[in-house]
Structure formats: C-alpha cells, structure tokens
N, C-alpha and C positions, 0 to 999 in steps of 0.2 A: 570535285576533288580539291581540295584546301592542300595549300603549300604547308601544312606545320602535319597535316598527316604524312606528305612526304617525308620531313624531317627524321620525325618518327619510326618512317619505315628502314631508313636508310641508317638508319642508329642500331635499330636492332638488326638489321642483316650485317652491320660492321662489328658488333660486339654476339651473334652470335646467341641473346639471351634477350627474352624482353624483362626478365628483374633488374638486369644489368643497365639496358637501355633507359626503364624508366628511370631507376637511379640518378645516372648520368644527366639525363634531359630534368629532373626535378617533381616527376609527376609519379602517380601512386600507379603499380600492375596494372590496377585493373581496368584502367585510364587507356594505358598504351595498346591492350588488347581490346580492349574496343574500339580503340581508332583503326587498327590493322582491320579490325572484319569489316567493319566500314569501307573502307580500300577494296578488300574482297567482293563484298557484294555490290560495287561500282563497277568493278572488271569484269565480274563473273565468273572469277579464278580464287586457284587459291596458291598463295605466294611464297606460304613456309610449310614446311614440315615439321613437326618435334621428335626431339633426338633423346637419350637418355643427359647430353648435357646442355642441352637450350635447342632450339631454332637452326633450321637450315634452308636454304632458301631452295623452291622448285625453279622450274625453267622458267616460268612466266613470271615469277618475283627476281629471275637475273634480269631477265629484258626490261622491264619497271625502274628495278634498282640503275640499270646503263641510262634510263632518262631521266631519272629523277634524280640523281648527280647530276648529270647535266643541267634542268633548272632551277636546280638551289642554287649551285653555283653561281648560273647566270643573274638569278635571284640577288645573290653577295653580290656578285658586280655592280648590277645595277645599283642598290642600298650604298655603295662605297662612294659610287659617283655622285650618287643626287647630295648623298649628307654632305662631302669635301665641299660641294658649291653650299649648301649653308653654312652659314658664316656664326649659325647660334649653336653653342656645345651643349648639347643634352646629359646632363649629369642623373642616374641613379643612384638613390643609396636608403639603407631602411633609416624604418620611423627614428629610431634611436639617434643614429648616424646624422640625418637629416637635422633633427631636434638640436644636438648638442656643436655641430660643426658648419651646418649649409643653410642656416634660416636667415641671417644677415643677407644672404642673396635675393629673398624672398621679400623682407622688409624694405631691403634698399630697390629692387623692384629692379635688379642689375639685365636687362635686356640680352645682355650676350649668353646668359644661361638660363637655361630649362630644367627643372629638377622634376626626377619620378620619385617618388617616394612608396616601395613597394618590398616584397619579400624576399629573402636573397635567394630564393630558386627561380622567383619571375625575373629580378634583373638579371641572373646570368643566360636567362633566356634572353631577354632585349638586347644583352651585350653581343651574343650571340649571330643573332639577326640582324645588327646595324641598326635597332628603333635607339638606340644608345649610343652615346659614345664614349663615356666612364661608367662604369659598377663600381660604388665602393663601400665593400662588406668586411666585416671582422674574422673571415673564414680564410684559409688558404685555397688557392685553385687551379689546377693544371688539366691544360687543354694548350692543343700546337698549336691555333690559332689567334690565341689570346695571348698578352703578355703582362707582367707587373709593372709599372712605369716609375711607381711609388709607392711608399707605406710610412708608416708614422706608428707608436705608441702610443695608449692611454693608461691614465692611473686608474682604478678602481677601488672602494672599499666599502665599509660596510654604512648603508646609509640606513637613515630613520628617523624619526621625527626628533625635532630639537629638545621637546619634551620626555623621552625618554632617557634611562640613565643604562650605562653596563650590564650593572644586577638584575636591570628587566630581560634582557635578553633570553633567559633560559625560559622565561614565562609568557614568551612572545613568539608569533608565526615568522617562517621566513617562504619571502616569496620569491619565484622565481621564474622563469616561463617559462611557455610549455614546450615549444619550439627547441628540441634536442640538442642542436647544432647551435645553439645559444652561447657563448663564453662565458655569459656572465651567468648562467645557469651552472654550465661543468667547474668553472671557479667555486660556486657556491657549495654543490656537490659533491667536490672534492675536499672542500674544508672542513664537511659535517662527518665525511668519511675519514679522514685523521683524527679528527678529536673523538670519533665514535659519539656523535651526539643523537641524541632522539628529539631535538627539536623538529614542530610539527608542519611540512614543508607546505606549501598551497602551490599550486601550478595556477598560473591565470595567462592569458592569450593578450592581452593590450598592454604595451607600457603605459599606456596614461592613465590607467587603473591601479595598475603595480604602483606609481604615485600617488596618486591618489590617496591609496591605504597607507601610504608609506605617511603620508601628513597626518591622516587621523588616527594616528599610533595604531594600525591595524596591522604589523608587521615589519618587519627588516628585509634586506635584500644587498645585493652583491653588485653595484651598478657602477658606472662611471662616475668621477668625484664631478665632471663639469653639471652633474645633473642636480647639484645642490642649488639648494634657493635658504629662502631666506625661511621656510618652515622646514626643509628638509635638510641633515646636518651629514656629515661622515664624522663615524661614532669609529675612535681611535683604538683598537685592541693591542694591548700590550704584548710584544714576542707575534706577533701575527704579519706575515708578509705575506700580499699577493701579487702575482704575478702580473703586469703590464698586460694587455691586448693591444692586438696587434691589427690597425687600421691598413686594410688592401687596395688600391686604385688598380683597377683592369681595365685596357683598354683593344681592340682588335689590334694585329701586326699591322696590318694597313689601314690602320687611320693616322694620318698627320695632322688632324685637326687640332686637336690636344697636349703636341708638344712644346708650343711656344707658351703655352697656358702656367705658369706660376700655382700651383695651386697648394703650396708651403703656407700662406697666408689666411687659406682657408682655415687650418688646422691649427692657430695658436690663437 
C-alpha cells in the first residue's frame, strides 16, 4: 500500500468525485481510478459506491479513510520536522520560470538551495508533501494549507527572430504550448481571438523548441521579454498591450524555513 494512493483515496472520499479529485491532485481519471482498485484488491473490499453525483464511501472505505488521515497526517508531521532541521531550501519552479529567474543559483553553485525544475501539477504535488518547500508557478492556487508569501510581475511580448520584420507576421506560424494552463498560451489566444486572425497556430510541448524555431524564423510567440537573446528580439506592435503575468511563490503554512529568505533578488 503506497502512501500517494492514500492521498488519493482520501481526496476523493473529501470531494465526493474522482473527476474532481483527479483534478485537484493534477492527474488524469483514469489515473486516480486505478489507483483506488488497486487499494481494493489489497483489502479485498470495496470502498465506494457510485451515486448519480460522484462517489460515496461504504463502511470499509470510512474505517480506511479514519486511518489513513491519520498517516498522512502523521506523514506531514514528520516531512515538517525533518525539512525545518535542513538548513538547504528546496526551491520548485517550471522550465520557464527556472530559465529566465533561478539559473544564477545553478551557476553560482549557491549550496543553500536546491532547485526542482518540473510541471506545475508535479510541483504543487511536492509542495504539497513537504519534498518542497517553495512552488513558484505563473498560475493562481487555493488550498487551506498552502499560502502566498510572494508574487511579482513579468512583461511579455511578441518575440521572434531579429530577422524578421512586422509585415512577415501575417505569413508566419505562431507558437504556442500545448500545456492549456499556460499564460503565455491564453495571452496569445486571446490576441488572435480580438483581432479575429487566422494565423496558423502550432502547439509544441518544450520551450526549448518553441526557441529554437523562434531563431530559425520558424514562427512567433507570446513569451516573456527576459527570454530575449541576442538572436531572438521582442517585435514591438503598435496599439497592442499585453497584460503582465503574474509570478506565485507558495509555500506550506508551517514551514518557517523560507521566511527569513530575501527572495525579491531573485526576480530583478
């Protein structure tokens, strides 16, 4: 029996719904219902029922459910204790985030922090569990046991190879990722959706890619301005504003590790 199928169970029997649960937790249906038959066929029970509006729990999934609160719990205890005695701050944040804000940490080889660089459904799992002790995504996020500590704005616009000019634009791809919950995605999609344009969109899964093309004049995109280099330019549109994103640090309510931490410095 694995502690994250606990989780799991314990999510859906609080919300009632496993589309709900999966949601919440970051994983796909059909993810969460396999892990629950998994649980079943360990017990040799069976723990929910379905209702016309989700999930209800039988008797043998309340008594489960009274212990298994009980060792996550005890689970967060412990994870709170052992991390406050490390003295190194495990910072999460995606590839973007990481790239444009936290690599000076990396280079300067700074001892007192650790950086995950993963997807913002896996870090707000880690943030979650205590393998973490900042998440910091472009997304907003509410949960009782997490708080905001910090946030910052970025500029974004329209980048693309220094070689190209304006007029290419209408005869050019725009890329964007595939990743829904993307800002710089709903930015871009909502621009094309005012101007009613029918330029030809490409979805691709890597930012390093999406650069990539973006230097070999293989498309435009809607990125943050720090992602400029010396081949890649932000192409200035006249009467055109976009809106700031909006950088989040999440950290658990009981961690203190991370409040004497400065991390304004990071960000400019």
């Amino acid at each position: 029996m694995e502690i994250n199928d606990l989780v799991i169970f314990t999510k859906v029997a609080e919300l009632g719904s496993i589309s709900k649960a999966a949601k919440e937790l970051g994983y796909v249906q059909p993810n969460v219902t396999a892990r629950l038959k998994i649980l079943e066929r360990e017990l040799n029970k069976s723990l929910f029922t379905r209702t016309n509006t989700g999930v209800e729990l039988l008797l043998d999934g309340e008594i489960l459910l009274d212990y298994a609160t009980k060792i996550i719990n005890l689970i967060d205890e412990a994870k709170v204790r052992i991390s406050n005695n490390n003295t190194q701050i495990k910072i999460g944040a995606t590839q973007t985030i990481t790239k444009n804000y936290l690599s000076n940490l990396l280079i300067n080889n700074n001892a007192k922090f650790s950086l995950y660089t993963r997807p913002t459904e896996e870090l707000l799992f880690l943030l979650k569990t205590s393998q973490i002790d900042v998440a910091i995504i472009n997304r907003e996020w509410q949960d009782s046991k997490i708080e905001l500590f910090h946030s910052f704005y970025e500029k974004i616009g329209w980048l693309g190879s220094k070689e190209i000019k304006l007029n290419d634009f209408k005869n050019i791809s725009v890329l964007v990722n595939r990743d829904k919950g993307c800002p710089y995605r709903k930015a871009t999609l909502n621009f094309l959706l005012k101007v009613k344009n029918d330029w030809k969109v490409i979805e691709i899964d890597s930012m390093d890619l999406i650069l990539s093309m973006l230097e070999c004049k293989k498309g435009i995109a809607i990125l943050p301005k720090k992602m400029c280099t010396k081949k890649i330019i932000d192409h200035h549109v006249k009467d055109l504003t976009l809106e700031d994103v909006k950088i989040n640090l999440y950290k658990k309510n009981d961690n203190n590790k991370v409040k004497n931490i400065d991390f304004i410095e990071f960000f400019h």
